[in-house]
Residue, then its C-alpha position, 0 to 999 in steps of 0.5 A: x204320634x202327638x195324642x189328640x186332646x180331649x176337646x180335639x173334636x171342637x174348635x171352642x169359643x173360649x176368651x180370656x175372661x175371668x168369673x168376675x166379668x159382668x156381661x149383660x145377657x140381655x134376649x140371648x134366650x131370644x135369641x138362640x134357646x129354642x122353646x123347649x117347654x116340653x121337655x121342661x116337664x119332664x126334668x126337675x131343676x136338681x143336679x143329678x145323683x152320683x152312679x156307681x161306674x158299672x165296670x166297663x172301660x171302653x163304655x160310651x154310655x150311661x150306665x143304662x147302656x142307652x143313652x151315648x156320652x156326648x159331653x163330659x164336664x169334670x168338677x172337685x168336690x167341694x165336701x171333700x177339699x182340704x181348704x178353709x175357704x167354705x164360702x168360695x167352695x159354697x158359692x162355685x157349688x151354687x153356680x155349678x148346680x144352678x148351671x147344670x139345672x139349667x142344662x136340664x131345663x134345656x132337655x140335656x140328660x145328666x149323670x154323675x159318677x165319681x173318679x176311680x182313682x181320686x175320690x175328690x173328682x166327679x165327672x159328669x155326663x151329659x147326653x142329648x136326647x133325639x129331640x134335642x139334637x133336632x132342634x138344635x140342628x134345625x138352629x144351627x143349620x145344620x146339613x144332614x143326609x136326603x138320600x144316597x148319592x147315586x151318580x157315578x164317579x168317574x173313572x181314572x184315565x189313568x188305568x195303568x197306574x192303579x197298582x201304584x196309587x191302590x199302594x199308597x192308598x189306605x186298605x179298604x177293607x180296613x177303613x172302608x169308604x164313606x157313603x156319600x150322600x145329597x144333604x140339605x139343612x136340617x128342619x123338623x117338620x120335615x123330617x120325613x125327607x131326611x134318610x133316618x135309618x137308625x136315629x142313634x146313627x144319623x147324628x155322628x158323634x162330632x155333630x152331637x158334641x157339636x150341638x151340645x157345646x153349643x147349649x153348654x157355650x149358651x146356658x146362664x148359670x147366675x143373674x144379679x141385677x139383670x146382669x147375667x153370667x153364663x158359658x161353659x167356658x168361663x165356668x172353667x176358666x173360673x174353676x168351677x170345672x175343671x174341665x169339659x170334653x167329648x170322648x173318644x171311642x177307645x184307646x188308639x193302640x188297641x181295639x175296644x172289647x167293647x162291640x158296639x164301640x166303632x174303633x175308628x180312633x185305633x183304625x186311624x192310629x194304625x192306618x194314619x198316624x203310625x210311622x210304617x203309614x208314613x206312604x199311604x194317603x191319608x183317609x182325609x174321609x174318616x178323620x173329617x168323620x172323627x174330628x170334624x171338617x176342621x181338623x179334616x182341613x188341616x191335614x188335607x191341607x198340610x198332606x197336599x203341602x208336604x207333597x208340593x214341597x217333595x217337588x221343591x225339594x228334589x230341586x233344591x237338593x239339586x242346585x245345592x249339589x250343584x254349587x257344592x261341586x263346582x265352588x271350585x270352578x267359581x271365577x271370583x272365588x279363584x281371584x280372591x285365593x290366588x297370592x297373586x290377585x287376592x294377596x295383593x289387593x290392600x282392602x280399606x279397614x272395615x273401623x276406624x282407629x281399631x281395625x288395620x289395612x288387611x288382604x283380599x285372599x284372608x276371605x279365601x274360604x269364605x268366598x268358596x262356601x258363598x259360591x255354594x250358594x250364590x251359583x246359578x243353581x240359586x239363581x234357577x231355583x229362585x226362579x222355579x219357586x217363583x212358578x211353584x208359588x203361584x201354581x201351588x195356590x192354583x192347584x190348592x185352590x181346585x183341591x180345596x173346591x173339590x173337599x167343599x163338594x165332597x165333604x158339603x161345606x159351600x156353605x158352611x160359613x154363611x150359615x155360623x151361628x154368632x159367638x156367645x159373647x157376640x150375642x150377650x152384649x147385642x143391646x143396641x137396637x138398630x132398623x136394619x137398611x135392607x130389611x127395614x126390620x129391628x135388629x141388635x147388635x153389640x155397639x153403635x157405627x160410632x163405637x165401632x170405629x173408636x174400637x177399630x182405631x184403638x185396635x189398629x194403633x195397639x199393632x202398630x205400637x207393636x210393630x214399632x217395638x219390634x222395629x225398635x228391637x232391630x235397630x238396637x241389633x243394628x247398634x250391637x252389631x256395629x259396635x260389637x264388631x269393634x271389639x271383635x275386631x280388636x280381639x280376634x287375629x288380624x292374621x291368618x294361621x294356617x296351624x289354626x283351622x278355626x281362624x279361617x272360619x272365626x272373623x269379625x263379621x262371622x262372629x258378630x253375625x252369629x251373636x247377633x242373630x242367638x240374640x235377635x232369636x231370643x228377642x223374637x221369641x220373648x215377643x212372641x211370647x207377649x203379643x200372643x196375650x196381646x193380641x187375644x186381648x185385643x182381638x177380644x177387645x174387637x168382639x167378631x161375631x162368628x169364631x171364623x171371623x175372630x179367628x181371621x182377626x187374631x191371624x191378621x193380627x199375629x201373622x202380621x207380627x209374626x212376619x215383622x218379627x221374624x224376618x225384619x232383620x232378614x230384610x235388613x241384612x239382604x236390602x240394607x246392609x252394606x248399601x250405605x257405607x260410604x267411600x274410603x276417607x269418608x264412611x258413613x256413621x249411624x247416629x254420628x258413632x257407628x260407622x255403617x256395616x260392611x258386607x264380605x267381598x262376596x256380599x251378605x248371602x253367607x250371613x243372611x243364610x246364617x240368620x235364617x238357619x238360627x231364626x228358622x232351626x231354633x223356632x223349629x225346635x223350640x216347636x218340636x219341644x212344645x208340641x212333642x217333648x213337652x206333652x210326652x213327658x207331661x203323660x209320662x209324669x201322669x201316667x207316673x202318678x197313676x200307675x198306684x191305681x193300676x189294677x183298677x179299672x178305668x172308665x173311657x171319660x177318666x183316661x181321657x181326663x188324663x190327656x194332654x190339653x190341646x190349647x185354647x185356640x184348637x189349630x190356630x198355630x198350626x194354621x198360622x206356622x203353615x202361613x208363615x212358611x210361604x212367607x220365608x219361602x218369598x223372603x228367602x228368594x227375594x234375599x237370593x235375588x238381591x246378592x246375586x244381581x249385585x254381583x253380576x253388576x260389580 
């Protein structure tokens, strides 16, 4: 199972800002920071003392077993590096007690324990009391519990199939069902009407480290000159912290010892996440509990993918196995082989000086493997995916509505709070139209527009490089293809198998398509800081609205990207060559490609196959292999402190970053694959048709 990372509960707001920013920070108090003046004096603006850790691992709580660790923030000791720059590590140590006073004015208790296995880190935990929590809730609008839902559900028409569905259903006396509840947004005064059983139990442990993120995102930490510097994030983009994490609850393949500890981390490895599970239904209502709605989306979203595709695949497999068996009964691919038709047809050569007249029949084993494909199981299974398309989004639509009645998010994106950084630059002052009322927002209409052209002229820039990227592929096909020409065998050998296969065009479409990879990888690799810079350049107010932004952005060049030279093998190559005597040349040297006899479909599924088979892998490597061996390197370097006992927010300090974006990629790799599923089939389309033409 790929481990969830420590920050895996929150989809953090974080940039790509360095310390040496200067953001003004001009009524953000104003703004968000409620009146807390209460609680101020009940806390001194000190950073708290160091605890000795009291022994128990799997522990959720300070050291007085009270109050719950909703926030873990880790930092080096100063005294105890072994550097010479005392000035820098003075003036992060002023930052940092300056921001944690602060987190302490704000009502947050703290509590500061040294690393068990390394002296030189402290780990500091934060917890938010009960008044806390409801005035940020109250902010942040957030939805709690009125009363039980007591409405009937109704009852399956399906009575005789629930053996089957209760196998694939995770066991409940396991995982039990959540109680579902009529919700409403918080508001304190009235506090009454909300079901408070058990206040540590009504808020969960998602929604508390919710709201505290929110604080730690929030609180300054330095002002000069009225210009003010504030933010978790850039604390530990700057590395004054070395990192800030919520726990889990325990370890995911054993049980906690600990009582009060819920275990639900251990229940969805052991029902979800392990192999043997790979059957059951997810327990989408405990995963949204655990990791949040976010999270809890995604993988109904990638269940209900998964399920979708078996059908498609079930088709697929079926007219592939079609074409495989009757690619011997191909009328086209009988003619070219025949010594008769095939063996006497004199082709034109495919370049000029270099390349000799040639026979039809030298194509004989490529035209039988294009029969596989271009057969009329393709053309049935364009057409099935062309319906599956649509009633994929149909039926996602309706499962979507219904997680948004269940899990009570209808609403959830009206009520976002704006980004941190959205706020700080808020220092224009505008009458708003509608309420007539004063209100403050980050640049005028006329500074909007300059920085939505800039915006818009950088991607374009982008998408005319990668452009440009395809046309030089297209001049090293035709002149490689020259020189694979000259070089290969003009003739067939039947003693050699490999001739069959290894002629020019095959030669040249796999060399170009490695390097069009690699091309498109590097790219990748570039735009994605690009288009971070200027999504961040853009200054969205809410996170869904940056991250809608920064998925147009790499999405749309993601698409070009990848499938721009796909496009051009289906729709462009060996459409303008000319005719014998009078060629066509690109740039008045190259004379235009050529497809084979059968038309291009062979090699555009070779393009895909290099494209798609090597941005799978090189996935898998980053998101499996790579954090593997990164915790098994960790796991190395810790095996000497063994026989120590290690609290709950160490070994979470120890995984594996999940990235700052959260489940950006994820999200965008599944809006990417309903892209190839269109080019795939628009590419089938093309080929075909052309040969029931000809």
């Amino acid at each position: 199972m790929k481990k969830m990372s420590r920050n895996v509960l929150l989809q953090m707001e974080e940039e790509e800002d360095d310390d040496d920013g200067d953001i003004v920070l001009e009524n953000l108090g104003q703004t968000i920071v409620p009146d807390l003046g209460s609680l101020e004096s009940q806390h001194d603006f000190r950073t708290p003392e160091f605890e000795e850790f009291n022994g128990k691992p799997d522990s959720l709580f300070f050291n007085d077993g009270q109050r719950r660790i909703d926030f873990v923030l880790v930092y080096e000791d100063e005294s105890r590096k072994e550097t010479n720059k005392k000035g820098t590590n003075e003036k992060q140590r002023r930052k940092r007690q300056a921001y944690e006073s602060n987190l302490i004015c704000h009502g947050l208790q703290l509590e500061a324990t040294r690393s068990v296995l390394d002296d030189k880190l402290v780990f500091v935990k934060v917890h938010a009391p009960w008044e806390v929590l409801c005035t940020y809730a109250e902010i942040m609008h957030i939805k709690l519990p009125l009363k039980p839902n007591d409405l009937k559900n109704r009852s399956s028409a399906f009575g005789t199939l629930n053996w089957f569905t209760k196998v694939l259903s995770v066991d409940e006396s396991i995982i039990k069902p959540e109680q579902e509840f009529f919700t409403a947004p918080f508001e304190k005064n009235r506090m009454n009407d909300f079901y408070i059983v058990d206040r540590d139990a009504f808020f969960n442990p998602a929604t508390r480290s919710r709201i505290v993120y929110f604080i730690l995102s929030r609180v300054k930490y330095q002002v000069i000159n009225n210009v003010s510097k504030f933010g978790i994030n850039r604390l530990v983009n700057s590395g004054i912290y070395k990192a800030a994490f919520p726990l889990h609850d325990c370890k995911f393949r054993r049980q906690s010892e600990d009582p009060s500890c819920p275990n639900e981390r251990y229940l969805l490895y052991r029902e979800w996440a392990h192999p043997r599970s790979i059957y059951k239904k997810q327990p989408l209502d405990l995963i949204r509990k655990y990791y949040g709605e976010k999270i809890g989306i995604y993988f109904a979203w990638l269940g209900y993918y998964t399920q979708m595709l078996l059908l498609a695949a079930v088709v697929g497999v079926a007219c592939f196995l079609y074409g495989y068996l009757n690619q011997d009964n191909c009328t086209w691919s009988k003619e070219v082989c025949h010594p008769d038709i095939g063996g006497k047809i004199i082709m034109c050569p495919q370049c000029d000086r270099l390349c000799p007249f040639w026979k039809l029949n030298i194509t004989c084993e490529s035209s039988k493997k294009l029969c596989i494909f271009d057969s009329f199981g393709t053309l049935v299974f364009a057409v099935f995916m062309g319906v599956w398309v649509t009633l994929f989004l149909e039926f996602w639509k309706r499962r979507q509505a219904e997680l948004e009645y269940e899990w009570d998010t209808v609403e959830l994106q009206q009520e976002e709070q704006a980004r941190p950084e959205y706020e700080a630059r808020c220092t224009h002052v505008v009458i708003n139209e509608i309420t007539q009322e004063e209100e403050r927002i980050p640049f005028t209409a006329w500074g909007k527009c300059i920085r939505i052209t800039l915006c818009a002229s950088a991607v374009f820039f982008w998408i005319l490089l990668i452009i440009a990227s395809v046309i030089g592929i297209i001049v090293y096909r035709l002149s490689v293809f020259i020189v694979f020409s000259a070089k290969l065998p003009k003739n067939i050998n039947g003693t050699d198998p490999i001739q069959k296969y290894l002629t020019p065009q095959t030669a040249t479409s796999i060399t170009a398509s490695i390097i069009s990879f690699i091309i498109i990888m590097i790219l990748n690799t570039i735009y994605e800081k690009v288009a971070i810079m200027i999504t961040n350049f853009e200054l969205p107010r809410t996170q869904t609205d940056y991250e809608n932004s920064l998925t147009m952005k790499m999405f749309l060049f993601q698409f070009v990207n990848y499938y721009s030279s796909c496009f051009y093998i289906a729709f462009f190559k060996g459409k303008f060559v000319g005719y014998p005597g009078d060629p066509v040349y690109w740039l008045g040297k190259y004379r235009n490609e050529e497809c084979d006899p059968g038309g291009c479909l062979l090699e555009l599924t070779t393009q895909l196959t290099i494209i798609m088979g090597g941005k799978a892998i090189w996935n898998n490597i980053q998101e499996v292999l790579l954090p593997w061996i990164m915790n098994l390197i960790g796991r190395f370097h810790r095996v000497s402190g063994s026989e120590k006992i290690t609290p709950r927010w160490e070994q979470d300090y120890h995984l594996q970053p999940m990235g700052k974006l959260g489940l950006f990629y994820e999200y965008l790799e599944m809006r990417l694959r309903p892209s190839s599923l269109h080019a795939l089939i628009s590419a089938w389309f093309e080929p075909i048709t052309c040969h029931e033409v000809s």
